[in-house]
LOGUZA-466446 format. One line per field, with one value per residue: residue number from 0; residue in three letters; x, y, z of N, C-alpha, C in turn. Coordinates in Angstrom, 3 decimals. Layout:
N
n	c(NUM | ...)
res	c(Ala | ...)
n_x	c(X | ...)
n_y	c(Y | ...)
n_z	c(Z | ...)
ca_x	c(X | ...)
ca_y	c(Y | ...)
ca_z	c(Z | ...)
c_x	c(X | ...)
c_y	c(Y | ...)
c_z	c(Z | ...)
# end
This chain:
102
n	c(0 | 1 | 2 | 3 | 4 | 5 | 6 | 7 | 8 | 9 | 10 | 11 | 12 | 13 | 14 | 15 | 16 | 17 | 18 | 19 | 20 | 21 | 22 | 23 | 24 | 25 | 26 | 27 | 28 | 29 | 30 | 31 | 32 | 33 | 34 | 35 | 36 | 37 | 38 | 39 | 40 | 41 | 42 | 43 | 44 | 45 | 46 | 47 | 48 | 49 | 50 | 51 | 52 | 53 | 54 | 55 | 56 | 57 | 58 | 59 | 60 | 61 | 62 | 63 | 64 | 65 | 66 | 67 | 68 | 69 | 70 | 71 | 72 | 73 | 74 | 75 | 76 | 77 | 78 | 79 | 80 | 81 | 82 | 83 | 84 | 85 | 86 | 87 | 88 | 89 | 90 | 91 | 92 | 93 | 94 | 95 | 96 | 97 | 98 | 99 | 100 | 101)
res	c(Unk | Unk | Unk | Unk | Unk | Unk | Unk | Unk | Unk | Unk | Unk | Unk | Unk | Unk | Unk | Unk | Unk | Unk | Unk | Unk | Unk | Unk | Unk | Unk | Unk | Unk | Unk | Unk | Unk | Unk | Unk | Unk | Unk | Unk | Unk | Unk | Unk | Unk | Unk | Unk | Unk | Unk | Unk | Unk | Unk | Unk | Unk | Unk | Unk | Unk | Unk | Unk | Unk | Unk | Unk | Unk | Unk | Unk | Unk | Unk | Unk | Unk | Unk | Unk | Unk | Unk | Unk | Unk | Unk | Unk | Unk | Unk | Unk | Unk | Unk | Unk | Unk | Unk | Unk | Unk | Unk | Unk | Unk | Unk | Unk | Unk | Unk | Unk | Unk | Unk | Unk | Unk | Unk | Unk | Unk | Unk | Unk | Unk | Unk | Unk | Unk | Unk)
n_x	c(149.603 | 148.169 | 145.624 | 142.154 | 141.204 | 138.606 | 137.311 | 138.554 | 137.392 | 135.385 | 135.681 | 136.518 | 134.311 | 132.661 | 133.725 | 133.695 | 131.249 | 130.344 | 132.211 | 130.824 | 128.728 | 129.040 | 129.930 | 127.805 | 126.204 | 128.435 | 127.619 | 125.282 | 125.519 | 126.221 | 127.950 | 128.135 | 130.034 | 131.446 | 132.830 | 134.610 | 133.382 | 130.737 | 129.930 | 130.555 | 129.244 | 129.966 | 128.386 | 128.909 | 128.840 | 129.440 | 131.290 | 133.031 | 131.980 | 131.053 | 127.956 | 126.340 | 126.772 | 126.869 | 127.185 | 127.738 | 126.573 | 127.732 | 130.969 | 130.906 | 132.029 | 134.485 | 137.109 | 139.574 | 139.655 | 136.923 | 138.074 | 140.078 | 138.429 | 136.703 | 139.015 | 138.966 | 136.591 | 136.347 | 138.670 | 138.600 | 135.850 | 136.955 | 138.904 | 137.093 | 135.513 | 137.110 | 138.083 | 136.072 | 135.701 | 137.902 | 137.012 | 134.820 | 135.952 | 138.118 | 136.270 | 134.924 | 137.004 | 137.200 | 138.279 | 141.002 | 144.241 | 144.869 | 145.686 | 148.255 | 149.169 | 147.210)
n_y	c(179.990 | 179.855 | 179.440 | 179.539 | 182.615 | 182.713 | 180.596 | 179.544 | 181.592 | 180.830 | 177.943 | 178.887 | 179.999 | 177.710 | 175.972 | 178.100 | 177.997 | 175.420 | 175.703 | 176.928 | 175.551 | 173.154 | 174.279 | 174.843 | 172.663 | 171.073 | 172.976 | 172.235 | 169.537 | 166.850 | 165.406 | 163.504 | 162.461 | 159.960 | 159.711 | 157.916 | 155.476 | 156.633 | 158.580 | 161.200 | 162.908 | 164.654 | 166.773 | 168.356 | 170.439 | 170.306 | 172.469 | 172.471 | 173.279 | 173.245 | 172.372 | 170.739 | 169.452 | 166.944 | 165.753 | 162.871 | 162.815 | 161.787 | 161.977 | 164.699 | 165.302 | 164.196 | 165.926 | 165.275 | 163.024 | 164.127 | 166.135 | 164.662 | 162.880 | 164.873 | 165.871 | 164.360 | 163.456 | 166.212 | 166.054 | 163.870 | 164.466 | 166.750 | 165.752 | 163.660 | 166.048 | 167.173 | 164.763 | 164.331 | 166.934 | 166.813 | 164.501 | 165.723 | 168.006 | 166.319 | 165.094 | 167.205 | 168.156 | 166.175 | 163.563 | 164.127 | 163.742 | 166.658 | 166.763 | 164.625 | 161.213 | 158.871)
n_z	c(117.915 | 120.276 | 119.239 | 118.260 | 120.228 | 121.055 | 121.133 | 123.233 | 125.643 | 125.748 | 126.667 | 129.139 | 130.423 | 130.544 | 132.395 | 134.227 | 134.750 | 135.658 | 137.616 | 139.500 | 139.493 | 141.135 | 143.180 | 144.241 | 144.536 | 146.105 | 148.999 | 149.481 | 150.506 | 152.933 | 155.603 | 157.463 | 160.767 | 162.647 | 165.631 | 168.314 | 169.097 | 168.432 | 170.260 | 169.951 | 167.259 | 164.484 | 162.075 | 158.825 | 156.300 | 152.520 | 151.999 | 154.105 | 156.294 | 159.635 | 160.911 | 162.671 | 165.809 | 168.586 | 171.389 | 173.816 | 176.703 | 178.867 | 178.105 | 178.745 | 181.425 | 181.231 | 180.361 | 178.814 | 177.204 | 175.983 | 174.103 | 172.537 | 171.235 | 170.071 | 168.327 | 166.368 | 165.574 | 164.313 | 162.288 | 160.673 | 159.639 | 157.717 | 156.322 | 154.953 | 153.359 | 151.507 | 150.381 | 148.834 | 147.071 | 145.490 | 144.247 | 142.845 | 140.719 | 139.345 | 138.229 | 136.934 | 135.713 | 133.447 | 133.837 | 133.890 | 136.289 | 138.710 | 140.906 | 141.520 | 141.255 | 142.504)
ca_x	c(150.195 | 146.791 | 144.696 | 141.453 | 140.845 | 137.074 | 136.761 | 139.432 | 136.722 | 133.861 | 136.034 | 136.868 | 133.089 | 131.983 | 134.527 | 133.172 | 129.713 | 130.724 | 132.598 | 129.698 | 127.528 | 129.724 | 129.855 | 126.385 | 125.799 | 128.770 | 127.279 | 123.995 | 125.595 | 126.052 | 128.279 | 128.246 | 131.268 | 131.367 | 133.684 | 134.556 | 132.420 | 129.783 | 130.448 | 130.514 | 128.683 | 129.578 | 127.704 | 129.412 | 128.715 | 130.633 | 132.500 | 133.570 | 131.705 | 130.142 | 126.416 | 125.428 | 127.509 | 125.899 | 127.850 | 127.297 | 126.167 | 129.118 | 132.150 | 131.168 | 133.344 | 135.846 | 137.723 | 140.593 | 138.493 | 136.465 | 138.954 | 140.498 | 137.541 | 136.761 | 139.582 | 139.528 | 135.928 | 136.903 | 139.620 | 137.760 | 135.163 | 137.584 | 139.300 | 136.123 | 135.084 | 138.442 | 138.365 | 135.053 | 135.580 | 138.625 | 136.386 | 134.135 | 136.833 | 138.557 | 134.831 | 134.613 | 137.875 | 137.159 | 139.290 | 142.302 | 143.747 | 145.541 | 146.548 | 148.717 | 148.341 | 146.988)
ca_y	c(179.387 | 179.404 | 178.441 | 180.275 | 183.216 | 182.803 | 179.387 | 179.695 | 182.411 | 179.791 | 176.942 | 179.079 | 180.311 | 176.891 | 175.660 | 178.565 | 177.945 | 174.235 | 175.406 | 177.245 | 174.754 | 172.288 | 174.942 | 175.007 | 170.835 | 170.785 | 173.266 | 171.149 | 168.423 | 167.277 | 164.345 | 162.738 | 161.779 | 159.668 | 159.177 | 157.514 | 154.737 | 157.111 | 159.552 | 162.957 | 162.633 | 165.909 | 167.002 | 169.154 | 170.777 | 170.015 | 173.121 | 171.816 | 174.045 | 172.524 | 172.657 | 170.338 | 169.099 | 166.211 | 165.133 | 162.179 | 163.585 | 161.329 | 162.837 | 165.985 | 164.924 | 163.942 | 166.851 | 165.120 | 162.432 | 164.540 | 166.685 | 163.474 | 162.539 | 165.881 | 166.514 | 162.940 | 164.008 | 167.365 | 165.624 | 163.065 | 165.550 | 168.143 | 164.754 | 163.487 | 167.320 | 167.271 | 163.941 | 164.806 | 168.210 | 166.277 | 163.816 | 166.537 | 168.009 | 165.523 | 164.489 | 168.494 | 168.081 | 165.186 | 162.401 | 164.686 | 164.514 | 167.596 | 166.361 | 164.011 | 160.053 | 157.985)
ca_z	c(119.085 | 121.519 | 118.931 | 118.304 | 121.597 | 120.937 | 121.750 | 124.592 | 126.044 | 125.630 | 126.975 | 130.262 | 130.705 | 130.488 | 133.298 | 135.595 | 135.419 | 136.091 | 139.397 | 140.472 | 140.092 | 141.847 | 144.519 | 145.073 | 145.175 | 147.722 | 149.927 | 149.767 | 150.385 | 153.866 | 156.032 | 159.524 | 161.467 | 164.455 | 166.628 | 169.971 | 169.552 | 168.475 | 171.492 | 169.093 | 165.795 | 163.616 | 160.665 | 158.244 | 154.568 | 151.482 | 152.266 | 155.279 | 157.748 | 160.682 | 161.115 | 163.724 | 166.918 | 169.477 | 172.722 | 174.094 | 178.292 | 179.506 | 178.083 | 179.899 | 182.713 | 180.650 | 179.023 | 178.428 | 176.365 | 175.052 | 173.412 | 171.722 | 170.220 | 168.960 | 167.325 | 165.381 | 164.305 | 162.898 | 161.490 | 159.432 | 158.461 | 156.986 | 155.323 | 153.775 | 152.839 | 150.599 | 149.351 | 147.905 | 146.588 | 144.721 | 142.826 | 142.238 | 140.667 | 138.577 | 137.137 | 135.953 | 134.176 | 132.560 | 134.513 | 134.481 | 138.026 | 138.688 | 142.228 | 141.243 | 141.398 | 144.276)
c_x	c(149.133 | 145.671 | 143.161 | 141.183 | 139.428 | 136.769 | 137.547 | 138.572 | 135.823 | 134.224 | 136.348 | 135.556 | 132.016 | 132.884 | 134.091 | 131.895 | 129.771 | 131.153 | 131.571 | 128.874 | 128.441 | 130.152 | 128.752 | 125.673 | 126.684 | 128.267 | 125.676 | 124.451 | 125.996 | 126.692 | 128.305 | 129.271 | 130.865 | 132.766 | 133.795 | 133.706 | 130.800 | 129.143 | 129.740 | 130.071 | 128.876 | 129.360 | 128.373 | 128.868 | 129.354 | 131.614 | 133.017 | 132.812 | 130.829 | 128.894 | 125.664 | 126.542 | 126.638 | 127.250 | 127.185 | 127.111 | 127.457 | 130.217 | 132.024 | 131.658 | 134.321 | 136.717 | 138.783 | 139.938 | 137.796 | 137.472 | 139.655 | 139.518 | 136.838 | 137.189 | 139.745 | 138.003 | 136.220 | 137.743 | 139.249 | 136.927 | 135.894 | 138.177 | 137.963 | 135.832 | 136.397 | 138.319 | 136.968 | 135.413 | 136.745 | 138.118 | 135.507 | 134.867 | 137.481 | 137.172 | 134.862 | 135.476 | 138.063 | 138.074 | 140.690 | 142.643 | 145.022 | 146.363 | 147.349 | 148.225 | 148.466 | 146.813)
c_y	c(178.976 | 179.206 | 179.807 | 181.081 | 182.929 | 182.104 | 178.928 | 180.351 | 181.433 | 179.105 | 177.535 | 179.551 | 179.153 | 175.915 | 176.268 | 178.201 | 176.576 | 174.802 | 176.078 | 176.313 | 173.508 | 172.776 | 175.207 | 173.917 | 170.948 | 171.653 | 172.932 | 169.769 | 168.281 | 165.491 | 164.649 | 161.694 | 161.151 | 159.098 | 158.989 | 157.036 | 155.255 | 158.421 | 160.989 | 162.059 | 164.678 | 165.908 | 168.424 | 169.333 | 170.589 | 171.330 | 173.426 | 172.645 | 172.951 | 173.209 | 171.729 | 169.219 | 168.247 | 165.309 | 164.533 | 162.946 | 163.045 | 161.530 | 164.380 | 166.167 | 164.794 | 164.802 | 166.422 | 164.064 | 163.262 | 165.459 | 166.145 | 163.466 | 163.839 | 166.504 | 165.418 | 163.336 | 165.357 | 166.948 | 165.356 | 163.589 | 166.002 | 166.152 | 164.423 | 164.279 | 167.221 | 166.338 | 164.048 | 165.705 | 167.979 | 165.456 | 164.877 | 167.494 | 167.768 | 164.865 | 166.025 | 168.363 | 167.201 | 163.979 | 163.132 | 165.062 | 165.280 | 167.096 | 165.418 | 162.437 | 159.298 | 156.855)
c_z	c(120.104 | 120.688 | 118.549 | 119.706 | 121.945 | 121.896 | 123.211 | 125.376 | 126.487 | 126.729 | 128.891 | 130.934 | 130.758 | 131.674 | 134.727 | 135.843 | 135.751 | 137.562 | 140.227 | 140.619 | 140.898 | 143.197 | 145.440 | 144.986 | 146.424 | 149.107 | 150.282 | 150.216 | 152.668 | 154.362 | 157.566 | 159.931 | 162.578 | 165.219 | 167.909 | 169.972 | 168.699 | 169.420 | 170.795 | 167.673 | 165.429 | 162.213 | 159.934 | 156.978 | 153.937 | 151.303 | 153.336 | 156.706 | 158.410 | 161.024 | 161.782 | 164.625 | 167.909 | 170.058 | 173.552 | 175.577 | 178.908 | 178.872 | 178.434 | 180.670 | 182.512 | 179.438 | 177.962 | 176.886 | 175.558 | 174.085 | 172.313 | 170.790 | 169.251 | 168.074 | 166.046 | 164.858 | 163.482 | 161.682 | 160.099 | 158.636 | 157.771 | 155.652 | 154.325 | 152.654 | 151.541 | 149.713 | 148.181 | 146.675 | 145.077 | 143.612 | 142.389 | 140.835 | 139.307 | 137.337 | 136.314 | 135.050 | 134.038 | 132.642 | 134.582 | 135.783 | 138.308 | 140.126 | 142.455 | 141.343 | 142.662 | 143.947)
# end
C-alpha cells in the first residue's frame, strides 16, 4: 500500500535537508521596502525579521503620517517575505503548488 518504507525514509530525509537549506539562503537573504515616496525604507530577512529601519527627519512631526507609512512598509515587507518563501517552496517540491492556484 506505501510502497517500499526504506525509500519513503530516504525521500523524507532528502526533503529536510532541502528545508534547511532553504532556511538558511532565506535568512541570508535580505529586501528593502520603501514607502511614502521613499520616506521609510525597511530592510528585512527572508524570515521576515526586520534588521534595518531609516526615517526620513521630516515625518518626525508627523505621527499621524508617519504611522501610515510604516505600517504600508511592514506590510509589503512581510508580503514580499511570503511570496518568496512560496516560490522557494514550490521549486523544492518540484512545481507542485501546495497553496493552491494563482
Amino acid at each position: 500500500m506505501f510502497g517500499n518504507l526504506g525509500d519513503m525514509g530516504k525521500i523524507v530525509e532528502a526533503l529536510q535537508a532541502q528545508a534547511q537549506t532553504m532556511d538558511k539562503e532565506l535568512s541570508e537573504r535580505r529586501y528593502t521596502v520603501k514607502s511614502g515616496g521613499g520616506m521609510v525604507k525597511l530592510t528585512v530577512d527572508g524570515k521576515g525579521e526586520a534588521i534595518d529601519l531609516e526615517i526620513d527627519d521630516s515625518l518626525l512631526e508627523d505621527k499621524s503620517s508617519l504611522q501610515i507609512i510604516l505600517l504600508s512598509a511592514i506590510t509589503d515587507g512581510y508580503k514580499m517575505v511570503e511570496d518568496n518563501k512560496k516560490q522557494h517552496a514550490m521549486g523544492m517540491l518540484g512545481g507542485l503548488n501546495p497553496f493552491g492556484s494563482k
